[in-house]
C-alpha positions in Angstrom: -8.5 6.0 -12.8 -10.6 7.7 -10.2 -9.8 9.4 -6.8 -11.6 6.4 -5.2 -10.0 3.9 -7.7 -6.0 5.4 -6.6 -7.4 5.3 -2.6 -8.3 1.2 -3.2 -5.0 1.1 -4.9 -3.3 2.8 -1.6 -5.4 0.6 0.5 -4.5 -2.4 -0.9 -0.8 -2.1 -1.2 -0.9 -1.4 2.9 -2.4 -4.8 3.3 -6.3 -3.7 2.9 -8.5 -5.6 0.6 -10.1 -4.6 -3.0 -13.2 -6.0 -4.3 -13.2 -7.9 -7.4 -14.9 -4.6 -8.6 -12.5 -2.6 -8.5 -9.8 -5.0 -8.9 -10.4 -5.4 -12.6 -8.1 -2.9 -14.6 -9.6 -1.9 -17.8 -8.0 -0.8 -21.0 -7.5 3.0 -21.5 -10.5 2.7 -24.6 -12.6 1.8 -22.4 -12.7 4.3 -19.4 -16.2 6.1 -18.6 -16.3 9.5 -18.8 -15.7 10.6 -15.0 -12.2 8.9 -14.5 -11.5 10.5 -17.8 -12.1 14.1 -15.9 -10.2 12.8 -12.9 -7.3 12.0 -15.5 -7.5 15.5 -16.8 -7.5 17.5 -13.5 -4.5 15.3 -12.4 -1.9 17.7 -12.6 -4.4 19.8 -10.5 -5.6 18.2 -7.8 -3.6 17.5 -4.6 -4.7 14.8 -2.2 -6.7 16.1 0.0 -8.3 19.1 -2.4 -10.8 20.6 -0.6 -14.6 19.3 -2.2 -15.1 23.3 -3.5 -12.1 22.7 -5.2 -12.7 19.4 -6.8 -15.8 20.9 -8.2 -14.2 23.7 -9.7 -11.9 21.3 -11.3 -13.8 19.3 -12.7 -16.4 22.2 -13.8 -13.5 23.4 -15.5 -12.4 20.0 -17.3 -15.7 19.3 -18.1 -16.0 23.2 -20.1 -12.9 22.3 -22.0 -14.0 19.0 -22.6 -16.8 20.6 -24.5 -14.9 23.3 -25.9 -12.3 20.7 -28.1 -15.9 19.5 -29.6 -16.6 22.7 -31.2 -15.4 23.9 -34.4 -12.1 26.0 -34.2 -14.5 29.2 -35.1 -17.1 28.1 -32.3 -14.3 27.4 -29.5 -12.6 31.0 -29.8 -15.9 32.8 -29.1 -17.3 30.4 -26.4 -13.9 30.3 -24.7 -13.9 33.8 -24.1 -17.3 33.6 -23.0 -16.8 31.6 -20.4 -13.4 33.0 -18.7 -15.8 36.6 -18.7 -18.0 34.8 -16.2 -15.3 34.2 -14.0 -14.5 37.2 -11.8 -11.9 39.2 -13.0 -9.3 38.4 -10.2 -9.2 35.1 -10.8 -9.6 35.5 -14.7 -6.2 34.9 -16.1 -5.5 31.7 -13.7 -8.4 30.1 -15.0 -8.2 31.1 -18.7 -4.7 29.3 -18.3 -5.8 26.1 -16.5 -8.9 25.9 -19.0 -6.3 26.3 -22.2 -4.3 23.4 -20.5 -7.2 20.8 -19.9 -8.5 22.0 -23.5 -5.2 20.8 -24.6 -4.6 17.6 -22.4 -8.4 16.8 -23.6 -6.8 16.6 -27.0 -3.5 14.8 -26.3 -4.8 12.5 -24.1 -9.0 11.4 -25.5 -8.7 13.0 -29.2 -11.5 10.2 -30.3 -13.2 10.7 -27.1 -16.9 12.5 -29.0 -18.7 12.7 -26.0 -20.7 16.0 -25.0 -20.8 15.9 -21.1 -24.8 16.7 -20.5 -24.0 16.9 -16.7 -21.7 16.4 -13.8 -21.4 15.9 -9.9 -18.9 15.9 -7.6 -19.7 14.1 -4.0 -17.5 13.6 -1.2 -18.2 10.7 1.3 -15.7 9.3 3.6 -13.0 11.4 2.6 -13.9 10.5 -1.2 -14.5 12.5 -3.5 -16.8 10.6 -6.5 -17.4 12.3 -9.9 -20.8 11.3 -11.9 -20.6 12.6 -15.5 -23.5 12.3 -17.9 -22.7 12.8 -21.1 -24.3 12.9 -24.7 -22.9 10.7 -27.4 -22.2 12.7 -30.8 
């Protein structure tokens, strides 16, 4: 479920109103690819992350995403590639969150194919909203 999703959730249990939208709860099969990020992050994210944050987040979900698609042999190398990119105070923090989502990716979505193509994360109203476009394998 998305950020937005959880804040119409909030909203409505206080006595606010959901649109039929939204209302309807689909199975876990059948979740698109950004609320499958926002699941991912989850243990991440506060509620009020700051939207620099939530894009770091999710820029690092969606990398680990990617990296359980590659073979074993593959993720190694590319793994290390991208924690090198990230500067080198801040190198060990992320190589561990990244070796988290990698393995949350797998617990939670291991039939989940997808190659995520692209991604955006947009705040409005205190929302943020994650657009994922992704590549079927």
């Amino acid at each position: 479920m998305g950020w937005a999703s959880r804040l119409t959730q909030k909203r409505e249990a206080q006595g606010g109103s959901v649109s039929a939208r939204s209302a309807r709860i689909r199975p876990k099969r059948d979740l698109r690819l950004s609320e499958r990020l926002v699941d991912l992050i989850a243990p991440y994210r506060g509620d009020h992350l700051p939207l620099v944050a939530s894009k770091a987040l999710i820029a690092l979900a969606a990398a680990a995403w990617n990296l359980t698609l590659l073979p074993e042999q593959e993720r190694t190398r590319a793994f290390r590639k991208a924690v090198a990119d990230v500067p080198a105070r801040d190198r060990d923090g992320v190589a561990d969150v990244l070796a988290a989502l990698i393995q949350r990716k797998e617990q939670m979505f291991p039939d989940d194919r997808r190659v995520i193509a692209h991604w955006e994360v947009s705040e409005s109203e205190n929302e943020c909203h994650v657009q994922v476009a992704s590549i079927i394998d």
